[in-house]
N, C-alpha and C positions, 0 to 999 in steps of 0.2 A: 403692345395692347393699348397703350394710355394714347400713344400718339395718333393709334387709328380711332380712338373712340371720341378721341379732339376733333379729329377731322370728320367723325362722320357727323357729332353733336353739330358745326359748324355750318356743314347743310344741312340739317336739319332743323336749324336758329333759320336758312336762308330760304328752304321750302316752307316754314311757319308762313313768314310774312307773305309769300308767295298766296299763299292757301288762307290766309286773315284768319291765323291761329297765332295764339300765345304762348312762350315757352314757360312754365310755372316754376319749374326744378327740374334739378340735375342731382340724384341722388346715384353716387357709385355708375354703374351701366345704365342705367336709368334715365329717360328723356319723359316729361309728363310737360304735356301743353294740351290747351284749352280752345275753343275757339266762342267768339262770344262775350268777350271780357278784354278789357275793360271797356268797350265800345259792343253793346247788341249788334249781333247778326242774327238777322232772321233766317239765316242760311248754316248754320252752327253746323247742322248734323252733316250735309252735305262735304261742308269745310274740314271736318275731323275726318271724313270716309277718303277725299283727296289726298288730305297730306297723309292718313296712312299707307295709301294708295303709292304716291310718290317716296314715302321711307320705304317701304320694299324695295322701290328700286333704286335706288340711292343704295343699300344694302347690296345689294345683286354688283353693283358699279363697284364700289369698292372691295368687294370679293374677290372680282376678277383681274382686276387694277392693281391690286394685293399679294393674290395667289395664296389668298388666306381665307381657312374653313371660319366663316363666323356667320351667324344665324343668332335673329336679335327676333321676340317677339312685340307685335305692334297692334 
């Protein structure tokens, strides 16, 4: 479980920047990133609706890739 939530935080640190979001913390299962900070986007809402957009399927990938039941909400 630790080694798949290593790897899936790790794309997820790699679609942030992709998406011009911020990762804030890492609390247990937990991923909370921001966009908009430390640098304005006036594109903020859009850029959080992408990269939740892209962790789903990031999720989906490593489900299958895994063969492992896991469902993360985003």
């Amino acid at each position: 479980l630790v080694k798949m939530l290593n790897e899936l935080f790790a794309r997820f640190d790699e679609l942030a920047e992709e998406n011009q979001c911020l990762r804030i913390k890492l609390l247990g299962d937990c991923y909370y990133c921001v966009s908009g900070l430390p640098e304005p986007n006036r594109y903020h809402a859009r850029s959080c609706v992408e990269m939740g957009l892209a962790m789903v399927k990031a999720i989906k990938k490593v489900r299958e890739a895994l063969n492992v039941e896991v469902d993360m909400r985003v």
